[in-house]
C-alpha positions in Angstrom: 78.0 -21.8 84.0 77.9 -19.0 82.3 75.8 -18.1 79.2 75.4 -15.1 77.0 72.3 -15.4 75.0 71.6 -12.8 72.0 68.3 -12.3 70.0 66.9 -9.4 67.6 68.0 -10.5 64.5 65.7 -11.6 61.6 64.9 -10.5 58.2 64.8 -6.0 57.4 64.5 -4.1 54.5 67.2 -1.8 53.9 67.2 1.6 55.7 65.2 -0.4 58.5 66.2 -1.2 61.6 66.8 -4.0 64.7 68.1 -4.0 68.0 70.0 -6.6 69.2 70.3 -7.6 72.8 72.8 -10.1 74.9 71.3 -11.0 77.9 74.1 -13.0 80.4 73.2 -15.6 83.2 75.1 -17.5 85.5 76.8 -17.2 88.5 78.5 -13.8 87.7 80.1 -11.3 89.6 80.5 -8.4 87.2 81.1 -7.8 83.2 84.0 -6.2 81.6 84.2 -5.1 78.2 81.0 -6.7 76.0 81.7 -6.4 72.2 79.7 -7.0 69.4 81.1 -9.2 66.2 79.8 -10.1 62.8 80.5 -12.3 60.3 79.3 -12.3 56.7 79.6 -15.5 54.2 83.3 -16.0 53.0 84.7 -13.1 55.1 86.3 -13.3 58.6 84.7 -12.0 62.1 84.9 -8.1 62.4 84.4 -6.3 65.6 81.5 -3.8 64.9 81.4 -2.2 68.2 82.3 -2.2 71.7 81.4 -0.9 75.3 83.9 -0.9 78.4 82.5 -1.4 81.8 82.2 2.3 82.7 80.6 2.9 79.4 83.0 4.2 77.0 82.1 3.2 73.5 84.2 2.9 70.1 82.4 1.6 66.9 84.3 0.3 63.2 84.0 3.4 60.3 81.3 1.5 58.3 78.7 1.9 61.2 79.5 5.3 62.8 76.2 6.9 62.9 74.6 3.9 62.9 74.7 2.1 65.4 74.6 2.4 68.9 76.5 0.1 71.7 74.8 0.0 75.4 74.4 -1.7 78.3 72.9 -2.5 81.2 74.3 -3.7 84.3 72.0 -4.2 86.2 70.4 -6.4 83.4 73.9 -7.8 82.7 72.3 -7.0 79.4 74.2 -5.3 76.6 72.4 -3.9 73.3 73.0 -3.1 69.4 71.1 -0.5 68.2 71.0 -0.8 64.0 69.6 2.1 62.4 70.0 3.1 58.4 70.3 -0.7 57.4 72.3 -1.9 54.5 72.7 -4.7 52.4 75.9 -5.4 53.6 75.6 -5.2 57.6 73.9 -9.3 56.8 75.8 -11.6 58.6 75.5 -13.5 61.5 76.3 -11.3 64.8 77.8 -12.1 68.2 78.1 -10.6 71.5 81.5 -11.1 73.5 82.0 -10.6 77.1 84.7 -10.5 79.7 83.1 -12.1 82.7 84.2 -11.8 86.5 82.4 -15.2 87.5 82.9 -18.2 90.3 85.4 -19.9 87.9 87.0 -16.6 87.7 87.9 -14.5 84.5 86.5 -15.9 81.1 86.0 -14.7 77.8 82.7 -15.4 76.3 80.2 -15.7 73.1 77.0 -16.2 72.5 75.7 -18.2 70.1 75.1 -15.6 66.9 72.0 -14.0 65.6 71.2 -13.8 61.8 70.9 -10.2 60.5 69.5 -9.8 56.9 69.3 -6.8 55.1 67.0 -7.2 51.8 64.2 -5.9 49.8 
């Protein structure tokens, strides 16, 4: 079965920073686009950034500059890189991945990490 597992988040002052990471396991033949979503209270889930499979990279207006979207395929491991933290990036984040496993194509989350941004 698979699983995509994040960690990182906690509790930063603004301007800090985190990384978080979203490590995959199972039975997995390869990973497609990965995708990292956040959530704040009361609003809906935004994309924040995104990665394809050969690397290419888009990011939402709010953190260009940022933060920084990678991966590691070898690690079936993608990353969030959050520089220059504001009170508004808190919300609760999640990785998404398209996943090439023994069931065959599937669209996955992990669980969501907590991200808070306060002095």
């Amino acid at each position: 079965q698979v699983q995509l597992v994040e960690s990182g988040g906690g509790l930063v002052q603004p301007g800090g920073s985190l990384r978080l990471s979203c490590a995959a396991s199972g039975i997995i033949f390869s990973i497609g686009a990965t995708g990292w979503y956040r959530q704040a209270p009361g609003k809906e889930r935004e994309l924040v950034a995104g990665i394809s499979d050969n690397g290419i990279t888009n990011s939402v207006d709010s953190v260009k500059g940022r933060f920084t979207i990678s991966r590691d395929n070898a690690k079936r491991t993608s990353y969030l890189q959050m520089n220059s933290l504001k009170p508004e990036d808190t919300a609760v984040y999640y990785c998404n991945a398209e996943v090439y496993s023994g069931s065959g194509r599937g669209d996955y989350w992990g669980q969501g990490t907590q991200v808070t941004v306060s002095s």
